[in-house]
Every structure is written in structure tokens, then in C-alpha cells.
ROPA-249175 format. One line per 8 residues: number of its first residue (from 0); for each residue x, y, z of C-alpha. Coordinates in nm, 3 decimals. Example, Ala and Ser with C-alpha at 12.3 -4.5 7.8 and 13.67 -1.06 7.14 Angstrom:
! ROPA-249175
0) 1.230 -0.450 0.780 ~ 1.367 -0.106 0.714
END
This chain:
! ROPA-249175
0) 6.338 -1.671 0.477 ~ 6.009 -1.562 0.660 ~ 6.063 -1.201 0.531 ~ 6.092 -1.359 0.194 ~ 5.819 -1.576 0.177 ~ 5.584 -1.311 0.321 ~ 5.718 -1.048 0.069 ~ 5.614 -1.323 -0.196
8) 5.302 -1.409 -0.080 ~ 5.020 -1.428 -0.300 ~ 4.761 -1.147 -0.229 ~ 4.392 -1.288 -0.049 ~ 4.097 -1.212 -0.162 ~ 3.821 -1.089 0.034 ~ 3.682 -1.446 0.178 ~ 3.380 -1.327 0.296
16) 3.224 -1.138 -0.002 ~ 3.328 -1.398 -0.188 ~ 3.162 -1.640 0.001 ~ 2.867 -1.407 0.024 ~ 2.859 -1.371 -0.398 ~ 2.842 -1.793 -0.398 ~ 2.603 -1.789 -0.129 ~ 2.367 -1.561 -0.317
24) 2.358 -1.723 -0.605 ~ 2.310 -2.050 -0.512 ~ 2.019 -1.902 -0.349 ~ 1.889 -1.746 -0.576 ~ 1.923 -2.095 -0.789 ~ 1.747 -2.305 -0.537 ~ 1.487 -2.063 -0.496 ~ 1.446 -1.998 -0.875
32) 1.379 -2.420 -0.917 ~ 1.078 -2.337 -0.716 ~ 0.941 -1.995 -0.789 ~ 0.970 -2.113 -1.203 ~ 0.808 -2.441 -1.206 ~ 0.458 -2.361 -1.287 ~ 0.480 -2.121 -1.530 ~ 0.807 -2.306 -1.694
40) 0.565 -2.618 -1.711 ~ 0.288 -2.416 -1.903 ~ 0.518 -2.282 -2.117 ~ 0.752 -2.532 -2.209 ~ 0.605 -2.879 -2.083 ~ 0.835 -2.929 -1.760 ~ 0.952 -2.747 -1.463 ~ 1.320 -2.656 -1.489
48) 1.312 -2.460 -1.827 ~ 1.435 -2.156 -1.686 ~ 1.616 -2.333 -1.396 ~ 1.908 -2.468 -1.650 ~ 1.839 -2.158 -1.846 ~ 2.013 -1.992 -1.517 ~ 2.276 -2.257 -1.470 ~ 2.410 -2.225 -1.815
56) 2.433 -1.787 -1.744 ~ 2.523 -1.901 -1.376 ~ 2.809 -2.057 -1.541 ~ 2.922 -1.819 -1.751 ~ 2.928 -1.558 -1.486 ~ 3.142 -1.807 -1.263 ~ 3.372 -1.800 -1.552 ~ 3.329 -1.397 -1.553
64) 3.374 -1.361 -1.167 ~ 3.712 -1.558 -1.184 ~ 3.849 -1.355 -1.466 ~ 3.752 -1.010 -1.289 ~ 3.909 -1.104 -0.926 ~ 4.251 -1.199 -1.115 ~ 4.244 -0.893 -1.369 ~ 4.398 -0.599 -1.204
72) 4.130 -0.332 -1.173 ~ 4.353 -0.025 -1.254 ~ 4.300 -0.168 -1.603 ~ 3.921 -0.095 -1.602 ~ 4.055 0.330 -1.596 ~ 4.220 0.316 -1.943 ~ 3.921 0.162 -2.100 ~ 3.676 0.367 -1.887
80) 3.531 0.594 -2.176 ~ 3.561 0.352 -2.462 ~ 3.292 0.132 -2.278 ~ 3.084 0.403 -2.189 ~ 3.016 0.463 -2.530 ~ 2.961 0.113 -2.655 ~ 2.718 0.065 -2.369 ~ 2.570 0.395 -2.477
88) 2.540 0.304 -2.823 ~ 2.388 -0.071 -2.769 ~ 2.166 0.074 -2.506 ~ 2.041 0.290 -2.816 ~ 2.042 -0.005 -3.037 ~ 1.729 -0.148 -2.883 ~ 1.550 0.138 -3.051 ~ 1.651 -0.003 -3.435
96) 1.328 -0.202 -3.556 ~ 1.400 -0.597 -3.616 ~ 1.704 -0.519 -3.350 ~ 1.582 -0.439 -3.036 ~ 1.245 -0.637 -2.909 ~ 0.965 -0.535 -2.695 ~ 0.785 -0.730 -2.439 ~ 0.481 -0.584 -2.202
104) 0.524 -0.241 -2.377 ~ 0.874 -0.221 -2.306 ~ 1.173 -0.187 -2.525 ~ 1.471 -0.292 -2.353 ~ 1.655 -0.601 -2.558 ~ 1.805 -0.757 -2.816 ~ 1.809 -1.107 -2.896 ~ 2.122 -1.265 -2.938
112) 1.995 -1.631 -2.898 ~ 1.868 -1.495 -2.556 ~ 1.769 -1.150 -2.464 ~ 2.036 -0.944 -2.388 ~ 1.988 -0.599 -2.206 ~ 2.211 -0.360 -2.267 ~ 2.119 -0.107 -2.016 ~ 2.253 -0.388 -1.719
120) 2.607 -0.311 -1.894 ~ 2.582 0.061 -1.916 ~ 2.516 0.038 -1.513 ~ 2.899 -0.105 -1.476 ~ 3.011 0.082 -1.788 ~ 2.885 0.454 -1.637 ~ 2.997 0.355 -1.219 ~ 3.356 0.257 -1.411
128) 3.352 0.619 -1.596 ~ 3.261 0.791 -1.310 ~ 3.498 0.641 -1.046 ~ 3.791 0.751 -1.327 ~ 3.656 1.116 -1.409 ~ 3.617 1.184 -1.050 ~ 3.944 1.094 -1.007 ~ 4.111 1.294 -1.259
136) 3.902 1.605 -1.164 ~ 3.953 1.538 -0.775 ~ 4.090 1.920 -0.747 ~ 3.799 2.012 -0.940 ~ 3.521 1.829 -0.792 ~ 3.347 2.158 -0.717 ~ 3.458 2.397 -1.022 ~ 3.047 2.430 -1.194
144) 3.189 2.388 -1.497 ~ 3.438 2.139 -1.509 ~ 3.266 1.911 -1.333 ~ 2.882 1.980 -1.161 ~ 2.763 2.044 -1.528 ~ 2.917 1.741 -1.743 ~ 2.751 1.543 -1.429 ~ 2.401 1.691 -1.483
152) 2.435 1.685 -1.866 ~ 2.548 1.261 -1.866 ~ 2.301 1.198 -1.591 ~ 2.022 1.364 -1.843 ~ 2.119 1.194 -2.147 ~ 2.131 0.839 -1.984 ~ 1.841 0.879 -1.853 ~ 1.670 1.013 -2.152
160) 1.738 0.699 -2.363 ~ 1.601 0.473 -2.037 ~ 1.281 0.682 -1.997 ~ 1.232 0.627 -2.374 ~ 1.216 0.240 -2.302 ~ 1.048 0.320 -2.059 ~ 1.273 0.180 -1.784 ~ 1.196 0.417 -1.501
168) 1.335 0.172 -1.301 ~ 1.709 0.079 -1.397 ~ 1.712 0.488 -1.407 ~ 1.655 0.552 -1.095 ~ 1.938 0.285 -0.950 ~ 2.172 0.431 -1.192 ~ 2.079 0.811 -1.121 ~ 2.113 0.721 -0.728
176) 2.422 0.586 -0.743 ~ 2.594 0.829 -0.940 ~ 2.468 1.106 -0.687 ~ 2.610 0.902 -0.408 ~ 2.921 0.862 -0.592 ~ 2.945 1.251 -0.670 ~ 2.879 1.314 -0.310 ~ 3.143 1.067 -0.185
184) 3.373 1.218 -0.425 ~ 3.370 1.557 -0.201 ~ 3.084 1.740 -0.405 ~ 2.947 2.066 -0.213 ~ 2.660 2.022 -0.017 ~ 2.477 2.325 -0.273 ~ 2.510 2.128 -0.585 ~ 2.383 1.815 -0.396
192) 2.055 2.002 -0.321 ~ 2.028 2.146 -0.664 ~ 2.087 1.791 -0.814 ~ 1.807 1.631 -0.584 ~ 1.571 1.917 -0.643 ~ 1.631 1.887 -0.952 ~ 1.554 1.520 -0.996 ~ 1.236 1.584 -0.767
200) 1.107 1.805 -0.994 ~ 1.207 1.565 -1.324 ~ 1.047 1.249 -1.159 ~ 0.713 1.486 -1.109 ~ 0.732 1.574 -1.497 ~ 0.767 1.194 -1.590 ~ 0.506 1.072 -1.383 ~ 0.238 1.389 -1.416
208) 0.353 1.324 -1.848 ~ 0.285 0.973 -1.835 ~ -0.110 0.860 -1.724 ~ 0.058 0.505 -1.624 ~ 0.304 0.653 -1.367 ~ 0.011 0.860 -1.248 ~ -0.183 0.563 -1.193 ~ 0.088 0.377 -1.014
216) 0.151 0.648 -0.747 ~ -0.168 0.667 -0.661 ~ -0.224 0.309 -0.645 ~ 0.093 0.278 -0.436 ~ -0.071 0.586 -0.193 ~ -0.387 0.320 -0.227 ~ -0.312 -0.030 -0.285 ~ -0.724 -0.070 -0.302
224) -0.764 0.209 -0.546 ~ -0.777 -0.041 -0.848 ~ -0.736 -0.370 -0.724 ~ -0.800 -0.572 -1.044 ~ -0.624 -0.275 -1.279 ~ -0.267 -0.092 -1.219 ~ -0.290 -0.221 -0.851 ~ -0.322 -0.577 -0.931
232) 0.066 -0.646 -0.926 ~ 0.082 -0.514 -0.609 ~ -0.160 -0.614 -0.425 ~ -0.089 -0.982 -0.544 ~ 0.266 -0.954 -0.427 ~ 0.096 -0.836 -0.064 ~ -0.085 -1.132 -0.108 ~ 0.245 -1.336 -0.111
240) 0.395 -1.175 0.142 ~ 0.168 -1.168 0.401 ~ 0.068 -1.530 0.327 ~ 0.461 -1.638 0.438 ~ 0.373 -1.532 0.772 ~ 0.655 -1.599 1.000 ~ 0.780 -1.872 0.919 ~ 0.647 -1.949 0.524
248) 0.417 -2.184 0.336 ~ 0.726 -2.426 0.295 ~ 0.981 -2.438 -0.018 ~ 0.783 -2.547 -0.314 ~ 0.457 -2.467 -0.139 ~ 0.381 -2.114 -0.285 ~ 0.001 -2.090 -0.359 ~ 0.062 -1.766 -0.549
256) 0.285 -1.929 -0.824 ~ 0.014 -2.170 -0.902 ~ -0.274 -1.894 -0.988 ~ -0.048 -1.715 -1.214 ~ -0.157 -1.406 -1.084 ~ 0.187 -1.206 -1.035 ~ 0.337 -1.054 -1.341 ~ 0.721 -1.112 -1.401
264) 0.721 -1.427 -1.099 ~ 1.091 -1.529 -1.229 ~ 1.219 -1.169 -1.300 ~ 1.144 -0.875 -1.079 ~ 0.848 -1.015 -0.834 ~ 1.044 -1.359 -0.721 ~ 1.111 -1.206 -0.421 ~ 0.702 -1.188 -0.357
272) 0.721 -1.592 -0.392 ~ 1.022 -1.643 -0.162 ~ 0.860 -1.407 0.103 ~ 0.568 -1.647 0.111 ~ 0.752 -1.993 0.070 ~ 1.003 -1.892 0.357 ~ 0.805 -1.627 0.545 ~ 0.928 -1.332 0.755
280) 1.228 -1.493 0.970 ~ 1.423 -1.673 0.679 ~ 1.382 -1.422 0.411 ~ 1.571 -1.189 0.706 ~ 1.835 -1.460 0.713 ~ 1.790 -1.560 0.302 ~ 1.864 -1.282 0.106 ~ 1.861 -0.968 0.334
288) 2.090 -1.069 0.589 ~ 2.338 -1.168 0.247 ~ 2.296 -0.826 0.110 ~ 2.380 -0.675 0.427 ~ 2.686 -0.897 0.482 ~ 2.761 -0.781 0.057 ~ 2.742 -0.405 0.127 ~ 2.942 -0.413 0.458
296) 3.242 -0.606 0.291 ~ 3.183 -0.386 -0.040 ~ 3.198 -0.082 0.195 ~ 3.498 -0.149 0.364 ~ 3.664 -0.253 0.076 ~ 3.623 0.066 -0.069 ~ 3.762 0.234 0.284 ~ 4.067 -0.005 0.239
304) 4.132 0.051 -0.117 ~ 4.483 0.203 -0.170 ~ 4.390 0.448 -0.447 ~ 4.112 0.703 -0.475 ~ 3.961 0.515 -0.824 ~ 3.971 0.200 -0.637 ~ 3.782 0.331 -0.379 ~ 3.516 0.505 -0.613
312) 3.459 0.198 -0.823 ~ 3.422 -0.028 -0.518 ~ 3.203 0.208 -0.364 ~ 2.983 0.239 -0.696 ~ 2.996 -0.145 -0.724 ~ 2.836 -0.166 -0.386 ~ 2.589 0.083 -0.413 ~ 2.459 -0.069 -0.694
320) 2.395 -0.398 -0.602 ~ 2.259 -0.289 -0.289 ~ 2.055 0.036 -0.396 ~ 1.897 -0.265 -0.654 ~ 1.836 -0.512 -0.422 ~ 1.691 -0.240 -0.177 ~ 1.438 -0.077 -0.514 ~ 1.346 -0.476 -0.534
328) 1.256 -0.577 -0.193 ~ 1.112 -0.237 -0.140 ~ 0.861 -0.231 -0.431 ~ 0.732 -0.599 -0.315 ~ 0.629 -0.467 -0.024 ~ 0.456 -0.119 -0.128 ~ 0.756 0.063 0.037 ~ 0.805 0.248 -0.227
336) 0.567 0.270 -0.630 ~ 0.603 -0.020 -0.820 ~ 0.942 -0.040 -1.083 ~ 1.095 -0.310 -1.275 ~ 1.429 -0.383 -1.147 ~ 1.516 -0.786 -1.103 ~ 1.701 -0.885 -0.726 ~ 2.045 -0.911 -0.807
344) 2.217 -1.261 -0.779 ~ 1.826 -1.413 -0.751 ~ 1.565 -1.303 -1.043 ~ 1.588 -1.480 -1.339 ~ 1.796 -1.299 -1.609 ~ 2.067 -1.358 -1.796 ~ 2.255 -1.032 -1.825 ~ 2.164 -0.932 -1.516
352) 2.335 -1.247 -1.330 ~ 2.630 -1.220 -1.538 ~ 2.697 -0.848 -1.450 ~ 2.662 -0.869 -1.087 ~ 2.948 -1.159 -1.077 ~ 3.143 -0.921 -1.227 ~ 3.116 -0.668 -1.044 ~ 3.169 -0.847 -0.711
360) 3.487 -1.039 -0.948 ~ 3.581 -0.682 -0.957 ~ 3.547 -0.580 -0.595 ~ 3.726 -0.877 -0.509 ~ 3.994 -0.783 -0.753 ~ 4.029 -0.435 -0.509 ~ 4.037 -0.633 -0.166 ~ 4.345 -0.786 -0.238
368) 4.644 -0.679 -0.047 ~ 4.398 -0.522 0.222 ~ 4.398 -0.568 0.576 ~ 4.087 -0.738 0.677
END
């Protein structure tokens, strides 16, 4: 009967990245009740505007999440290029006038009763290709042809229609973890350094083309270089920071949130407010410490996984939630020049939330069966 009943047993879930997904987001919604009550009061006359905006895509992602960890992922291979294309295609669509919308010179949305960013699907929709065509041409993985230039040729296009935006920033998380998937996938060594150089030399053409990128390297060499101009975002988010000290300002207590004076405070720069409401200790502990916890279960779920796809697309799932939140954290603290890429599981977004419960729905989906 024991041999039987184990033989029957229902397969477990990872506990605790799932744990680790609820963690995060509830989180990032306490944090978000905080970070968006000033400007959510001078927009819309009280404080929780974009709080129960949240809930209601926090909710629908919950109802994502559970779908994704019950659906078996081998599933996700047969529609692999079919969703490539249709994230393609409505990544394109933001470019039809009265279809797409701009906001601070950017054109990355369209409004179906909220703004909806295509370009957060075509992340899941391109690590989902990739984890199936590396699979098919495992024997191949090195063949220049077959494989090396397809890579270069998808990696241009995508990246062409995100540069056109301009979203410099979803780009680079999406050109860094197809490289890393490519690599993991058993590419030579030679066409790693030819890709690399190759996207050194592209990123120098983008930002020596555009004046703005220009301006924000040297402004992230030089945070004082134009304080009250291109460095302004940055050096306010310094500002934050440092203020948190050690141990923060105290939840609710931000003095940053109440000048106004960092661009995108809900989306891409929250992390600025929660560095200075928590301070230096509990943002170690609240997110980073979380993300950490996220990549090593993501990680080992793609050692674990019993196939090679499963083990691409859980390694590609990984990377790009933690390559993100790395970009994030990393351009609120002048590590690295300023891009727009929201904190997965904590900026305010819609799409954004939605897809990263997914994806860990998905990872979850591949832990099951494993030994822990």
C-alpha cells in the first residue's frame, strides 16, 4: 500500500519560491501604499489610487500564477513560435497612431482600459522560443549557420523595434538574457566574444547617435555634471538613498515622495523611496535578500529539471527576473547609467506584475517531481 500511495502521490511544488513569489508581492504592495500616496492624492484626490489599481492586477496575476504551476510546461514548446510572433507583432502595434500611446517621449503602450505593454510579453514570449530552438538545435548549437546567425539576426530585429520606442532598457534585459541562455546552451566561447563585442560596439552607436544617451553617460561618469538637467533623476534618487541611512526614515516617512522631485516614484524609481523609508539593513533583508532566495530556487530548479527545455526555460525565467531586478536596483544607485526598467513583483505596473507571476507559475510548474 505504501508503494502505492507514494507512486500516486501528487507532485510538490517548489515551497520556497513559491513562498518567495507571495512574499514579494505583498511587499511590493505594502510598500507601493506608501511610496504612491502623494502623488495618487494630487492626482486623483486620495491616497490609494494606484494601491487598488495593483490589487485588482495583483489579483489577476494570482489567478495567472495558479493556472501556470498546474499547466504542464512541455505545453509552452508547441506554442513557442506562434507567441513569438504575436508578441512581435503587438510590440509593433504601439507604433500605429490612435493605437499605441506615448508618455515622457516614449512609445511603449496601448490602452486597453489600462496601459498594456507589449514588450513585458515578448520578454516571456522570446525566453519560451529560445529555450525550444535551443533544444531542437542542441547538436547544432555551434554550426554558424544554423544557429550563431538566426541568434544575431532575432537579437537585432527585437531590439530594433525596442530602440525605436526608445526602450533601451527592456533591451538590454532581454539581449542579456538571451546571451546567457545561448551560452548555457553550450555556445563556443568565439561566438560569445563576437556577440559581446558586437553588442559593445552597437550600445556605442546608440548612445554616440542619440545626444540623450550621451548626456546620461556622462552624467552617470558625473552625477554633478547637470544636477538640475539629465542628472536630476539621479541625483534625487541618491538623495533617497542616502537619506535611509541604516536603518530608514520609517514606513510612510519618505521626505522625497512629498517634493515630487523623482520621476516615475511608482514605476521604475520606487526602489529610491523604499531605500530611504527602510534604509540600508532592511532593504538587504526587503527585497534583495527575496531576489536572492528567487534566483537560487530558480537556479536549481533549472539544474533539477528532467529535460533540457525545462531546464532552458527555467533558467531564462530566472535570469530575467533577476537580471531586471539587478538593472533596477543598480540604476538607483548610479551603479550602472540610468534605464527604465520597473522592479519586478514591486513597481507599479500592470503588465509587468502579471508577467512575473507567470513566470514564477511557470517555474513552479518545472519543480514538480524534483528532489529538493
Amino acid at each position: 500500500m505504501a508503494i502505492l500511495s507514494s507512486r500516486f502521490k501528487k507532485p510538490k511544488i517548489d515551497i520556497i519560491l513559491a513562498l518567495t513569489t507571495f512574499v514579494l508581492l505583498a511587499f511590493g504592495l505594502i510598500m507601493l501604499s506608501s511610496v504612491s500616496s502623494v502623488i495618487s492624492f494630487e492626482n486623483f484626490g486620495y491616497t490609494n489610487f494606484y494601491l487598488y489599481k495593483q490589487l485588482a492586477f495583483a489579483g489577476g496575476g494570482i489567478v495567472v500564477w495558479f493556472l501556470a504551476q498546474k499547466i504542464d510546461y512541455h505545453i509552452y514548446k508547441k506554442i513557442a513560435l506562434p507567441l513569438l510572433i504575436i508578441s512581435v507583432v503587438l510590440t509593433a502595434i504601439v507604433f500605429i497612431p490612435g493605437v499605441g500611446f506615448s508618455y515622457n517621449g516614449a512609445t511603449r503602450w496601448i490602452n486597453i482600459g489600462f496601459p498594456f505593454q507589449p514588450s513585458e510579453i515578448l520578454k516571456l514570449a522570446l525566453i519560451i522560443f529560445w529555450a525550444s530552438w535551443f533544444e531542437d538545435n542542441r547538436k547544432n548549437i555551434n554550426v554558424f549557420k544554423r544557429v550563431f546567425l538566426p541568434f544575431c539576426g532575432i537579437i537585432l530585429f527585437v531590439g530594433a523595434m525596442l530602440v525605436k520606442q526608445p526602450d533601451l532598457g527592456t533591451f538590454l534585459v532581454i539581449a542579456s538574457v538571451s546571451i546567457a541562455m545561448y551560452f548555457i546552451a553550450g555556445a563556443r566561447l568565439v561566438f560569445m566574444g563576437t556577440i559581446l563585442g558586437g553588442a559593445t560596439l552597437a550600445i556605442a552607436t546608440l548612445i554616440k547617435a542619440a545626444p540623450y544617451r550621451m548626456q546620461r553617460l556622462l552624467v552617470f561618469l558625473d552625477p554633478e555634471k547637470d544636477p538640475l538637467g539629465m542628472g536630476f533623476h539621479v541625483n534625487q534618487a541618491l538623495i533617497a538613498v542616502g537619506s535611509g541611512g541604516w536603518w530608514g526614515r520609517g514606513f510612510g516617512k519618505s521626505g522625497q515622495k512629498y517634493t515630487g522631485y523623482i520621476p516615475e516614484a511608482v514605476g521604475d524609481s520606487a526602489f529610491a523611496i523604499i531605500a530611504e523609508e527602510l534604509g540600508f539593513i532592511k532593504v538587504m533583508i526587503f527585497p534583495i535578500a527575496l531576489f536572492v532566495v528567487f534566483a537560487w530556487r530558480g537556479y536549481l530548479i533549472a539544474r533539477n529539471s528532467p529535460d533540457f527545455f525545462g531546464k532552458m526555460l527555467a533558467f531564462g525565467l530566472t535570469s530575467w527576473i533577476i537580471f531586471q531586478a539587478i538593472l533596477n536596483i543598480c540604476t538607483m544607485v548610479a551603479l550602472v547609467p540610468l534605464t527604465g526598467v520597473p522592479l519586478p513583483f514591486i513597481s507599479y505596473g500592470g503588465t509587468s506584475l502579471i508577467m512575473v507571476l507567470l513566470a514564477s507559475g511557470i517555474l513552479l510548474n518545472i519543480s514538480k517531481g524534483q528532489s529538493r
